[in-house]
MOPAC internal coordinates of N, CA, C and O (Angstrom, degrees):
PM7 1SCF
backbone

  N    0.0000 0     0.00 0     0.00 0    0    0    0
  C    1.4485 1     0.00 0     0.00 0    1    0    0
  C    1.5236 1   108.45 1     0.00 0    2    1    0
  O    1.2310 1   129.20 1   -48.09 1    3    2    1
  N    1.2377 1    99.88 1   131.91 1    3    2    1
  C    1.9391 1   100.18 1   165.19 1    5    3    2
  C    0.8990 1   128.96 1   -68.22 1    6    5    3
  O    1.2310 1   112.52 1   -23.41 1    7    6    5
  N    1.6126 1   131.72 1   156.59 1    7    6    5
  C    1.6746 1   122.79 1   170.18 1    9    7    6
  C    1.6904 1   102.55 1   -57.38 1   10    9    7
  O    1.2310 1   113.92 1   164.66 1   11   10    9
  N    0.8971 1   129.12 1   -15.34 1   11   10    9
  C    1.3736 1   115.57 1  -157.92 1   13   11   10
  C    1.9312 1    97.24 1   -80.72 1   14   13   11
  O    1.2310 1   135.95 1   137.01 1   15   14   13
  N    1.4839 1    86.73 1   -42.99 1   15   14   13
  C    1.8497 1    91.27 1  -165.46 1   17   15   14
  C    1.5125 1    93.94 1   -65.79 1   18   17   15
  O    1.2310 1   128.19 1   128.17 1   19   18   17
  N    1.5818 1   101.84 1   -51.83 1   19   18   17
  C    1.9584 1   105.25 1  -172.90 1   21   19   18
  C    1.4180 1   102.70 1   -37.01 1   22   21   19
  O    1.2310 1   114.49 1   109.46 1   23   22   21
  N    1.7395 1   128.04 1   -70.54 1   23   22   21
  C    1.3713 1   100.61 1   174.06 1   25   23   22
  C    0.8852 1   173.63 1  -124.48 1   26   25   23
  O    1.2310 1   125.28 1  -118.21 1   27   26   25
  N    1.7140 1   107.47 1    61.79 1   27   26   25
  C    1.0026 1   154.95 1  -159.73 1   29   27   26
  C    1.8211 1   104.51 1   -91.10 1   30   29   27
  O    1.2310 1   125.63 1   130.66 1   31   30   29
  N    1.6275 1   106.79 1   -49.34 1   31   30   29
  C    1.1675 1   133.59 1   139.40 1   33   31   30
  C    1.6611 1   130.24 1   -25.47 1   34   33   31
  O    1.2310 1   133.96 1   112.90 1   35   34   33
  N    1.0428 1    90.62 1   -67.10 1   35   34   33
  C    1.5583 1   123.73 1  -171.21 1   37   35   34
  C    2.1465 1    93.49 1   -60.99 1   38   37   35
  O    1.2310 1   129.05 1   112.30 1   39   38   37
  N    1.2149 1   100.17 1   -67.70 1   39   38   37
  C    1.5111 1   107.73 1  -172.46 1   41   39   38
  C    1.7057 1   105.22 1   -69.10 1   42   41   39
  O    1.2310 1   114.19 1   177.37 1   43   42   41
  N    1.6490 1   128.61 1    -2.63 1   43   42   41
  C    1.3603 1   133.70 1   161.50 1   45   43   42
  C    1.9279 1   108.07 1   -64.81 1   46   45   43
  O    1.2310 1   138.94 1   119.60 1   47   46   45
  N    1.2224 1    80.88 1   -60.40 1   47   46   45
  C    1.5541 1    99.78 1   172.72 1   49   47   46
  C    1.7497 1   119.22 1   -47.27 1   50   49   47
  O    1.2310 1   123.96 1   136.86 1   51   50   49
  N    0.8745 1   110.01 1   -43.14 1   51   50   49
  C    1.5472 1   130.00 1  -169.78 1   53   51   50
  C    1.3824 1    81.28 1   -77.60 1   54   53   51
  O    1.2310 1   104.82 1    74.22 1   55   54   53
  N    1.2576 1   145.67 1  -105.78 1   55   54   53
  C    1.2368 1   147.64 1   167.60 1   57   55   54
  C    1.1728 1   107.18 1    22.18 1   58   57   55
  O    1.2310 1   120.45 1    96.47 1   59   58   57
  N    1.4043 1   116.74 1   -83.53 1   59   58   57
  C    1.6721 1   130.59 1  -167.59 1   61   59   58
  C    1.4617 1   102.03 1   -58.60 1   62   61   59
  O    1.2310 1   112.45 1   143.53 1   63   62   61
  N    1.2244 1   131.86 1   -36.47 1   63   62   61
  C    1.5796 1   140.62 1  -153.74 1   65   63   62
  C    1.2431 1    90.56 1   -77.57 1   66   65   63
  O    1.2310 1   111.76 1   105.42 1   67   66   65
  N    1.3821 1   133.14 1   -74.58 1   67   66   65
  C    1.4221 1   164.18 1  -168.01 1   69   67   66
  C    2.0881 1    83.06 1   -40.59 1   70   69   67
  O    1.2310 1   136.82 1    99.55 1   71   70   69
  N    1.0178 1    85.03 1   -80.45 1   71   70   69
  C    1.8931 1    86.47 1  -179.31 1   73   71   70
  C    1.7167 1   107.23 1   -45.04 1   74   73   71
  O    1.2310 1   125.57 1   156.57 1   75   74   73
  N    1.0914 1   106.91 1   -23.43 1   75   74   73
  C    1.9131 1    86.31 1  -175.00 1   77   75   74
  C    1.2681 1   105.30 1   -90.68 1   78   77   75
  O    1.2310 1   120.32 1   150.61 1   79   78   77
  N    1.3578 1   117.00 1   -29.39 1   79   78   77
  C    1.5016 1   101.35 1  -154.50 1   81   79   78
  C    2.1786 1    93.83 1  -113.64 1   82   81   79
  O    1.2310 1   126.20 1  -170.72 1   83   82   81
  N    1.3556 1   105.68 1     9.28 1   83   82   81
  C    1.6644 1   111.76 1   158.91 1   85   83   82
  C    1.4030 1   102.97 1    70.13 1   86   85   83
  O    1.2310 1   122.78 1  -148.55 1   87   86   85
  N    1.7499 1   112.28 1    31.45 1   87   86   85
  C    1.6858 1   100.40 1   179.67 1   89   87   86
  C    1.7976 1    93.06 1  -133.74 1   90   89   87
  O    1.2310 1   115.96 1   -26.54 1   91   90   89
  N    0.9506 1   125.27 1   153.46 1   91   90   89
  C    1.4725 1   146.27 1  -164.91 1   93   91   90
  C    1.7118 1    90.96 1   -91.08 1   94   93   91
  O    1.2310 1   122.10 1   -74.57 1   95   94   93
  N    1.4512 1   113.58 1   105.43 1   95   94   93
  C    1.7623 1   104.55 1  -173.18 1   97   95   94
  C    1.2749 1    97.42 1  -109.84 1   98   97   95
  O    1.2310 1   112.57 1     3.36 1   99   98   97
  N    1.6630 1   131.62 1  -176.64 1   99   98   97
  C    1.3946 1   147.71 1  -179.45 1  101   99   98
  C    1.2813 1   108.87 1  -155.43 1  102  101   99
  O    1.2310 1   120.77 1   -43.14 1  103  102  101
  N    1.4786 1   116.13 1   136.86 1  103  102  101
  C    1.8554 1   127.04 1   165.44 1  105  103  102
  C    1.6694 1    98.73 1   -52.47 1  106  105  103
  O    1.2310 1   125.39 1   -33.72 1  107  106  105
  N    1.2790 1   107.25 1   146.28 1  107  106  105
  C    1.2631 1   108.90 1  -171.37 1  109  107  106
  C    1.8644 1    94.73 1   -95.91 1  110  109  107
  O    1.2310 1   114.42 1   -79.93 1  111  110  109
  N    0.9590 1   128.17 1   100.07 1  111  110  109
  C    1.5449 1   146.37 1   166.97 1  113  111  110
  C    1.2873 1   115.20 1     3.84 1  114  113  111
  O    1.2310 1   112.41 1   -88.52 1  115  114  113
  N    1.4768 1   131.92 1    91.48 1  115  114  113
  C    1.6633 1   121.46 1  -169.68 1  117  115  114
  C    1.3095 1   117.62 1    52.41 1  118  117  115
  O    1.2310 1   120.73 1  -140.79 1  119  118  117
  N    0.9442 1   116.21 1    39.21 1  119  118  117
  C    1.7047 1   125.42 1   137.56 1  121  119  118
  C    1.3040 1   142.52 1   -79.53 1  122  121  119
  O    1.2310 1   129.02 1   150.60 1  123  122  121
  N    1.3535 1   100.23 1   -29.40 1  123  122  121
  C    1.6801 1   119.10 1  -176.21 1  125  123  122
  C    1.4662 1   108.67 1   -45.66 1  126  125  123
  O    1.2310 1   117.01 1   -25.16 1  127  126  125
  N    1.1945 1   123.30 1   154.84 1  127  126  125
  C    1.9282 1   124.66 1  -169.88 1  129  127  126
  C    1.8586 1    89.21 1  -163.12 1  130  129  127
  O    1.2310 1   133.13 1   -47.33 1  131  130  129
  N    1.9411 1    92.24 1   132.67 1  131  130  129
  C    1.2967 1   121.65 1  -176.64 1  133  131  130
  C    1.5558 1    82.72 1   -76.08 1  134  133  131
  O    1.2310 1   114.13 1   -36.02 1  135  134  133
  N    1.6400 1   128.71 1   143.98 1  135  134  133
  C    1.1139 1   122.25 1   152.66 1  137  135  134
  C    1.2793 1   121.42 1  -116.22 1  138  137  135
  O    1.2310 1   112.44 1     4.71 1  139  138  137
  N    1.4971 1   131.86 1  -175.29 1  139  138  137
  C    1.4408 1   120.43 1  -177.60 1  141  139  138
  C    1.8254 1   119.50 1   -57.28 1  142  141  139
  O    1.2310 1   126.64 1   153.93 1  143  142  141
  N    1.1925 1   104.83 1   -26.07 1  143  142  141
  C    1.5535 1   132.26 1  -178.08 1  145  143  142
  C    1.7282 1   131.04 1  -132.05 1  146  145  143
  O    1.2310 1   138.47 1  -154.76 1  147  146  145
  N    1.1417 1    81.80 1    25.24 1  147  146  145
  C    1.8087 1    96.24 1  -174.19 1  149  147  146
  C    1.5249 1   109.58 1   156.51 1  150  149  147
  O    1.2310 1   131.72 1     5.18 1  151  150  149
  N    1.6547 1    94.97 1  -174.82 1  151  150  149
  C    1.5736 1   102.94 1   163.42 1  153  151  150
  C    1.8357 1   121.69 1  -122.25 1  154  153  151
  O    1.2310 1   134.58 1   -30.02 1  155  154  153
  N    1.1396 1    89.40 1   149.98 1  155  154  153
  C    1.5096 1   102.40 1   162.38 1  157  155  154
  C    1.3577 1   136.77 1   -88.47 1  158  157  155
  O    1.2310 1   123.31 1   -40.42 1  159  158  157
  N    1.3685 1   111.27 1   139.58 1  159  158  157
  C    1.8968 1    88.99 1  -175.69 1  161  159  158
  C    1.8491 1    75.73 1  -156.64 1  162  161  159
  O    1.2310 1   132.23 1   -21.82 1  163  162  161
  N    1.7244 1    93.99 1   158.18 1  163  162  161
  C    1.4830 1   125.50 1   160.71 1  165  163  162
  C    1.1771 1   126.31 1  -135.92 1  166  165  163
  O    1.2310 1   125.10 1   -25.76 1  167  166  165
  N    1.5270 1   107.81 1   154.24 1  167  166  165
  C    1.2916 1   133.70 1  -153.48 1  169  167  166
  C    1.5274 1   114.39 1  -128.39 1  170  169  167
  O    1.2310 1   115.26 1   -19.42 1  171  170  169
  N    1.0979 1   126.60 1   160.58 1  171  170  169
  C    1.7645 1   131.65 1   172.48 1  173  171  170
  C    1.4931 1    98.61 1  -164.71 1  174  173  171
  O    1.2310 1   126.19 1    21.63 1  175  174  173
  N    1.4982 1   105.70 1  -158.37 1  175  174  173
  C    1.3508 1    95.94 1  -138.27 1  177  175  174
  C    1.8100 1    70.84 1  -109.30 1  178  177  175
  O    1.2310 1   122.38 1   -46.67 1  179  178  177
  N    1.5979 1   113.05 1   133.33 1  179  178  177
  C    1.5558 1   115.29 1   151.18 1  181  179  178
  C    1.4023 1   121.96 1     2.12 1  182  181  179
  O    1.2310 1   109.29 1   120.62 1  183  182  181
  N    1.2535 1   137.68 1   -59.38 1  183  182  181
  C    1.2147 1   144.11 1  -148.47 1  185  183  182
  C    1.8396 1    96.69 1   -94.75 1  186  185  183
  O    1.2310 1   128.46 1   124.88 1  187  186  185
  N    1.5287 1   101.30 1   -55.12 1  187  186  185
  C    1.6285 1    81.43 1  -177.25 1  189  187  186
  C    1.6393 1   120.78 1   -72.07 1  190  189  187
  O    1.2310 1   129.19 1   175.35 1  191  190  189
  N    0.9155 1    99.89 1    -4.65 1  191  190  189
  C    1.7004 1   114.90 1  -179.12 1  193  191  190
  C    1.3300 1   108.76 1   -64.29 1  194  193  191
  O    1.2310 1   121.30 1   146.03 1  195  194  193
  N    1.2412 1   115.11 1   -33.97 1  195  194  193
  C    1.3210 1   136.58 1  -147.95 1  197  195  194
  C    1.6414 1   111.15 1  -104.75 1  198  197  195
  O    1.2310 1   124.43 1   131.10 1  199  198  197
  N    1.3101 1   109.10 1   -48.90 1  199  198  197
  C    0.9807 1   134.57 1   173.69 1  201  199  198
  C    2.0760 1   142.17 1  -106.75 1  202  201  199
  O    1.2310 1   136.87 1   155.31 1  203  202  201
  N    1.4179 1    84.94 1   -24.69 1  203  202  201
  C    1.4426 1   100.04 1   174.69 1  205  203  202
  C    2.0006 1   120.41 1    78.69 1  206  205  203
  O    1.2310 1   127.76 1  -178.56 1  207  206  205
  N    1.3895 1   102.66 1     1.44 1  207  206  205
  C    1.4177 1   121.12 1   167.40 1  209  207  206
  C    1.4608 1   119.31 1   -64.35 1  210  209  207
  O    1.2310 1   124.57 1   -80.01 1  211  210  209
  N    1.2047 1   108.83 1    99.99 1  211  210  209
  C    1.6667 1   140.14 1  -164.67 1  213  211  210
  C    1.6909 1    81.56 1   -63.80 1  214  213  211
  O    1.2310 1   110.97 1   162.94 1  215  214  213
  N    1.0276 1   134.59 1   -17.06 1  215  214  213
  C    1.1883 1   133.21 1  -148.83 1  217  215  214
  C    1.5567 1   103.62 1   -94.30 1  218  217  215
  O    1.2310 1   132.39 1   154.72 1  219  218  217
  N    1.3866 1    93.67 1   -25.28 1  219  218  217
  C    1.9535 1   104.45 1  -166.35 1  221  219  218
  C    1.6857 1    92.50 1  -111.39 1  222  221  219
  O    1.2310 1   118.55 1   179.80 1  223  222  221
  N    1.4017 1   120.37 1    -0.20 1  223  222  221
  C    1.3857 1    90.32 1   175.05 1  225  223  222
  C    1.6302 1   122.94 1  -108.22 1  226  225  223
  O    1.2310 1   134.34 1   -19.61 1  227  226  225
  N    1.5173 1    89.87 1   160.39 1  227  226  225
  C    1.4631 1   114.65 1  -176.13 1  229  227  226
  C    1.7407 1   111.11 1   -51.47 1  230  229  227
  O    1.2310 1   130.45 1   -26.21 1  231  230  229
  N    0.9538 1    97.45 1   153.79 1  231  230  229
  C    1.9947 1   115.94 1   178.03 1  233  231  230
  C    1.5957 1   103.82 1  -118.12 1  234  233  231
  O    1.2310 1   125.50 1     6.64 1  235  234  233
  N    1.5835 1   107.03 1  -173.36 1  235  234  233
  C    1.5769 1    98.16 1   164.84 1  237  235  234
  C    1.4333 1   119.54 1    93.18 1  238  237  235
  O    1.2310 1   128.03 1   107.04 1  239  238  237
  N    1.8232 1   102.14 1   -72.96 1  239  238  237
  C    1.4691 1   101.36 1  -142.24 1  241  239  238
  C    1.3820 1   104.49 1   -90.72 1  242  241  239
  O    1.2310 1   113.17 1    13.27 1  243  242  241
  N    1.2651 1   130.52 1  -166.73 1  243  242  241
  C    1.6212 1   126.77 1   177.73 1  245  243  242
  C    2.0342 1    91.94 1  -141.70 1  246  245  243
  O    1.2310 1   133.14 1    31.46 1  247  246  245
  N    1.3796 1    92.21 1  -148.54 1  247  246  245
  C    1.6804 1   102.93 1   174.15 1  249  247  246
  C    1.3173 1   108.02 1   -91.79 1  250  249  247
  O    1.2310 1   128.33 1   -27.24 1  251  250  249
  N    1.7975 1   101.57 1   152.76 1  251  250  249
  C    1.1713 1   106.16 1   162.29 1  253  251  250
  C    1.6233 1   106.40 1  -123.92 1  254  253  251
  O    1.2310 1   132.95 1   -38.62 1  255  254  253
  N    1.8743 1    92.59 1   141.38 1  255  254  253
  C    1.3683 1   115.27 1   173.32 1  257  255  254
  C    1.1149 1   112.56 1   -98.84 1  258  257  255
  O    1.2310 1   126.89 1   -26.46 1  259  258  257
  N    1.8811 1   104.36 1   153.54 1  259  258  257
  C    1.2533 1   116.78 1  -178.29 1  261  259  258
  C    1.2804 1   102.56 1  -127.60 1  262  261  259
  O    1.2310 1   129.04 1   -88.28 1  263  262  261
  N    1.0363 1   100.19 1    91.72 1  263  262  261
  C    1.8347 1   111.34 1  -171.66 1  265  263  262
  C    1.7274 1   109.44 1   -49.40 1  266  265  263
  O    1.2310 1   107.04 1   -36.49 1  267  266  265
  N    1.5675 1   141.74 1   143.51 1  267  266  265
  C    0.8757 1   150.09 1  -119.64 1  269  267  266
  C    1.6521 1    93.79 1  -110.32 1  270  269  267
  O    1.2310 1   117.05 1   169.01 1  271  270  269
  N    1.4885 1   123.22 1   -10.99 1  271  270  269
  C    1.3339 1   175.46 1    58.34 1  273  271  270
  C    1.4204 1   103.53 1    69.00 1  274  273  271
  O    1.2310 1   128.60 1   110.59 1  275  274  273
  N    1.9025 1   101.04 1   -69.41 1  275  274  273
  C    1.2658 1   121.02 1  -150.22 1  277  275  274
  C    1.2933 1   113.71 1    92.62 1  278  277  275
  O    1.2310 1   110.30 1   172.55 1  279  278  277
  N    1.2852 1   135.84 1    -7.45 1  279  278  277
  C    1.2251 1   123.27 1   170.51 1  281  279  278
  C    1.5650 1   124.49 1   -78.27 1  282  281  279
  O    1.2310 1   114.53 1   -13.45 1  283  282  281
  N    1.1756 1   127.96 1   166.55 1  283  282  281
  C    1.7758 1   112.21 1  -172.69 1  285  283  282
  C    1.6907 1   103.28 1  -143.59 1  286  285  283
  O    1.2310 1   120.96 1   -49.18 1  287  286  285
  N    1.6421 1   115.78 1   130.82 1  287  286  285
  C    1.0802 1   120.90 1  -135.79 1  289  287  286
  C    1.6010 1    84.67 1  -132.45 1  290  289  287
  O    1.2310 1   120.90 1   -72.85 1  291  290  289
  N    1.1824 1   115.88 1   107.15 1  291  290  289
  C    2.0260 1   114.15 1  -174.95 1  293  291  290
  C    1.5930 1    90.36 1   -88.10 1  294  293  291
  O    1.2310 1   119.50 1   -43.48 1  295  294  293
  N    1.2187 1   118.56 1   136.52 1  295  294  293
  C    1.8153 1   147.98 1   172.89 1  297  295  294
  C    1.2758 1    87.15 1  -100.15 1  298  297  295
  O    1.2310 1   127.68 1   -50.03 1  299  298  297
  N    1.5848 1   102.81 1   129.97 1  299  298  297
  C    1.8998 1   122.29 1   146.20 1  301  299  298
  C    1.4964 1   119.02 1   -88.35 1  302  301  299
  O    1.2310 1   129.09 1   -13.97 1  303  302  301
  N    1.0533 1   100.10 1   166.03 1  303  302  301
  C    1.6049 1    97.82 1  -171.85 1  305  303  302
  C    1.6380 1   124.23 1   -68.42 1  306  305  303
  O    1.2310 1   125.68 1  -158.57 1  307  306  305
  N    1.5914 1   106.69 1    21.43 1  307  306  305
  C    1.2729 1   123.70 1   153.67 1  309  307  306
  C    1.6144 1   133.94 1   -54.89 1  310  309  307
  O    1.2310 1   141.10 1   128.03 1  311  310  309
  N    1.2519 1    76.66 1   -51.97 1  311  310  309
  C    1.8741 1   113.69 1  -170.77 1  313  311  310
  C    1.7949 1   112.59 1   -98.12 1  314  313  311
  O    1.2310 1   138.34 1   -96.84 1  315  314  313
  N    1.5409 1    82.06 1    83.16 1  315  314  313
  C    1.7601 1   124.93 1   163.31 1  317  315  314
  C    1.3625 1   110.90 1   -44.24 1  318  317  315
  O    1.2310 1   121.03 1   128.32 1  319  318  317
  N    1.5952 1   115.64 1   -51.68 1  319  318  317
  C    1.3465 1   127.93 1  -139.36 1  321  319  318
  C    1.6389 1    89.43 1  -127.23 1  322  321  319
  O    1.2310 1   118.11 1   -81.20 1  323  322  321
  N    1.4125 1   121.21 1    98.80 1  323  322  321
  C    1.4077 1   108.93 1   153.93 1  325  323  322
  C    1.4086 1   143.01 1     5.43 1  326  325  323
  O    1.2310 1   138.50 1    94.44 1  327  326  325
  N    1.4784 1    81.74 1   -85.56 1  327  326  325
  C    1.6040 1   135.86 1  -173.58 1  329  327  326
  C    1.5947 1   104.97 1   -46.27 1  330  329  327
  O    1.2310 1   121.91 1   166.96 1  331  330  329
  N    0.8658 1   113.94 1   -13.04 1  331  330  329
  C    2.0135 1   130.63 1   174.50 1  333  331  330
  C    1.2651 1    98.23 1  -118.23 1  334  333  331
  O    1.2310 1    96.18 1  -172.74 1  335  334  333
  N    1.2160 1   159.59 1     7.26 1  335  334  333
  C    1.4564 1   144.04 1   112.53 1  337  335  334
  C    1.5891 1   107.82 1   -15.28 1  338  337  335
  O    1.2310 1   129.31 1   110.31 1  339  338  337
  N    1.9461 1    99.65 1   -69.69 1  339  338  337
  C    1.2330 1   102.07 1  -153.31 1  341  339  338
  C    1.5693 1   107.31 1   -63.90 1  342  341  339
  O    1.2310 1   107.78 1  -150.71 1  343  342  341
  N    1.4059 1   140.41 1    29.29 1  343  342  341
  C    1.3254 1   120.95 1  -168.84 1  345  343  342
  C    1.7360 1    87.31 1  -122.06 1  346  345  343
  O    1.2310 1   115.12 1   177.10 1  347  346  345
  N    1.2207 1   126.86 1    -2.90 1  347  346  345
  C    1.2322 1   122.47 1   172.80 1  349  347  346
  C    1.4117 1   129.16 1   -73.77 1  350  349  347
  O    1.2310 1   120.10 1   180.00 1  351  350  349

């Protein structure tokens, strides 16, 4: 998969996420990472993205992969290492 499709993907996801959980989110700015089997990308909440207010940001979550697949694999704030997404 290309970066282009990965996040194209990636910002579908963001979309839907943003709607479930009722907070306005953002790709976190040059973070994204080619992985052996996909890509990685991160997210926070709109506001700290924007602003850098420790105050507005998110806990919890980790990366989400977009397996090379097409499948998309949400990381908790367990998962340091991408690259162990892909074994799920």
């Amino acid at each position: 998969m290309d970066a282009d499709t990965a996040n194209k993907a990636f910002l579908a996801f963001l979309a839907r996420k943003a709607s479930q959980i009722g907070e306005p989110l953002a790709e976190v700015p040059h973070a994204s990472q080619r992985l052996s089997g996909g890509w990685a990308f991160y997210y926070q909440s709109k506001t700290f993205v924007e602003t850098g207010d420790a105050m507005t940001r998110l806990v919890g979550h980790g990366p989400v992969v977009i397996r090379d697949d097409g499948r998309i694999i949400e990381g908790g704030s367990s998962h340091h290492d991408p690259e162990t997404l892909l074994l799920r």
